[in-house]
Residue frames as qw, qx, qy, qz and C-alpha x, y, z in Angstrom:
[[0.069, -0.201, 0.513, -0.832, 46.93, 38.63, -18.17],
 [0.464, -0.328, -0.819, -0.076, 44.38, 37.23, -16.32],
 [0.305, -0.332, 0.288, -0.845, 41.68, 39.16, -13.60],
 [0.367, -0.028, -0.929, 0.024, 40.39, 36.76, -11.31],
 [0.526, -0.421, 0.009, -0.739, 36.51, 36.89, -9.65],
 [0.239, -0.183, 0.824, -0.480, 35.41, 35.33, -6.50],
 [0.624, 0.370, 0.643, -0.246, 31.68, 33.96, -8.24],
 [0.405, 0.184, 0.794, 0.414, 31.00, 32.95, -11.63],
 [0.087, -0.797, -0.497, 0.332, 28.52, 35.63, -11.56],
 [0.054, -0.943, -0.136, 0.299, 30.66, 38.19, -12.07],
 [0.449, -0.154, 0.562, 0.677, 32.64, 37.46, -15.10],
 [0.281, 0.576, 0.670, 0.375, 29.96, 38.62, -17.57],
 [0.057, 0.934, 0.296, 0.194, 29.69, 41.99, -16.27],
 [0.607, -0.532, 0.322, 0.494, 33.34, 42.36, -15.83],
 [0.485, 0.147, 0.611, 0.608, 33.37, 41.93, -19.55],
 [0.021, -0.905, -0.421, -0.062, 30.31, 44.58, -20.03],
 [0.401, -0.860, -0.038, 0.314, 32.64, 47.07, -18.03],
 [0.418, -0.153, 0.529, 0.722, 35.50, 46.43, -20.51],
 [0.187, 0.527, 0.590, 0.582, 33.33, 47.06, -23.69],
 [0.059, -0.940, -0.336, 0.003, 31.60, 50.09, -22.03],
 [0.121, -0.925, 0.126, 0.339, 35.15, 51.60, -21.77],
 [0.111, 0.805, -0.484, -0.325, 36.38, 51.12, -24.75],
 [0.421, -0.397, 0.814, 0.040, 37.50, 47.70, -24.49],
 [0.669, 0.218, -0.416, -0.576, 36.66, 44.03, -27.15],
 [0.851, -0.162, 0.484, -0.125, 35.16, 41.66, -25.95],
 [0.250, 0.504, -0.780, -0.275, 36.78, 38.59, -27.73],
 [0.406, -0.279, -0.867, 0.081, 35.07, 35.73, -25.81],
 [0.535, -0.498, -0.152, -0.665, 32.11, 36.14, -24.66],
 [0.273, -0.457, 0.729, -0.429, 31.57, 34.28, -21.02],
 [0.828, 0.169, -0.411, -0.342, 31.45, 30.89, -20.86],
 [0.702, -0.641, 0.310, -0.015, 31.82, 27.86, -19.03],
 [0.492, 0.659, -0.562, -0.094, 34.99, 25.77, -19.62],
 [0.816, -0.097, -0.529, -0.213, 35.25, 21.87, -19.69],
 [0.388, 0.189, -0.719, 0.544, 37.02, 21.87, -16.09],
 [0.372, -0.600, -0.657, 0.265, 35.00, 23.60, -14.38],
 [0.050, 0.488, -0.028, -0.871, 35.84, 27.62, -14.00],
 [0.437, 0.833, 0.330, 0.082, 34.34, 30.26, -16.53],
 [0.556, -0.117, 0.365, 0.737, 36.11, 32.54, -18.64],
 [0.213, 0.940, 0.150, -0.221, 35.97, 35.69, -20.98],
 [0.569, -0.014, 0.135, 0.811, 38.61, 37.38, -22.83],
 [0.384, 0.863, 0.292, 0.152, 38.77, 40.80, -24.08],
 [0.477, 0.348, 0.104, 0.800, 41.41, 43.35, -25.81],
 [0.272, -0.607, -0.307, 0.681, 42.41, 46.59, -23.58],
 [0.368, 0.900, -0.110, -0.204, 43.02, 49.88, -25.76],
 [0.083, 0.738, -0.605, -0.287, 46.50, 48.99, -26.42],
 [0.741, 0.357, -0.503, -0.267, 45.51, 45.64, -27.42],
 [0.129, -0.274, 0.888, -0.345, 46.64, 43.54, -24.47],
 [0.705, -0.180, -0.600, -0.332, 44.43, 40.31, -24.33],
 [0.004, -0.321, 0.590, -0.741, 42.95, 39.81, -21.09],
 [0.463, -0.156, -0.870, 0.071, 41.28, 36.63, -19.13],
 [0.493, -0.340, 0.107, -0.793, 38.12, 37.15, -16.82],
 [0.634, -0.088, -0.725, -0.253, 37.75, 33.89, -14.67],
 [0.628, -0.504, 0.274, -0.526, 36.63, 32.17, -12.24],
 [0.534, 0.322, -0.772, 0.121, 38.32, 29.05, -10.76],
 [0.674, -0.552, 0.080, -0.484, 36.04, 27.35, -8.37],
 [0.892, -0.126, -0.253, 0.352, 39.02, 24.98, -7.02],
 [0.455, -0.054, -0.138, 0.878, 41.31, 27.94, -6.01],
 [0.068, -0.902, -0.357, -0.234, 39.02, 30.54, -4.56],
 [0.206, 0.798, -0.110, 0.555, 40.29, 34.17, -3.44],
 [0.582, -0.117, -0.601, 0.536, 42.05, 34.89, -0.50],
 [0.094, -0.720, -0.475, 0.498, 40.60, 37.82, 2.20],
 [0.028, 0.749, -0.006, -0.662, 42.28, 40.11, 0.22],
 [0.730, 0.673, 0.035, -0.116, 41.31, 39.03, -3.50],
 [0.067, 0.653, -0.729, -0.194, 44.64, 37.11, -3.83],
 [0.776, 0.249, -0.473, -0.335, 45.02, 34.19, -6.02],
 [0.608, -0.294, 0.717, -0.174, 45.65, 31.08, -3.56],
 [0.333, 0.208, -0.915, -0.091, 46.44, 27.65, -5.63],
 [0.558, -0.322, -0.765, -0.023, 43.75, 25.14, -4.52],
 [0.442, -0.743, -0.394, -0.313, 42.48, 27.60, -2.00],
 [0.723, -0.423, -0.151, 0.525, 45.83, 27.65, -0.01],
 [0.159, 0.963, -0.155, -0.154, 48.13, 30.63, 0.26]]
C-alpha cells in the first residue's frame, strides 16, 4: 500500500507519525534513483506501507493520484 505526498518534504514526518503511533519504520526516507522519495514502514498488523513522493505525477485538487499529472 502506498500513501502518496504532494512535496518531498513531507515524507519524513509522515514516517515520524507512523513510529509515534506505534508503527516501524523499515526505510528510513530517501531519495530513489528516478527521481521521487520514499519510506516504508509496518502498521500494527504488519501491513508494509510506502510514503512517496512522485514528482512526475503530482496530486490532483483533491489529493488524488493522477498518472503523469493527468486525471
Amino acid at each position: 500500500l502506498s500513501y502518496n505526498v504532494r512535496e518531498k518534504a513531507e515524507v519524513a514526518p509522515l514516517l515520524a507519525t507512523a513510529a509515534a503511533a506505534g508503527g516501524r519504520v523499515i526505510n528510513a526516507a530517501q531519495d530513489v534513483f528516478w527521481g521521487g522519495h520514499h519510506g516504508h514502514f509496518a502498521d500494527l498488523d504488519g501491513h508494509i506501507w510506502e510514503v512517496a513522493f512522485n514528482p512526475f505525477s503530482p496530486l490532483g485538487p483533491r489529493g488524488e493520484f493522477q498518472w503523469n499529472g493527468a486525471a
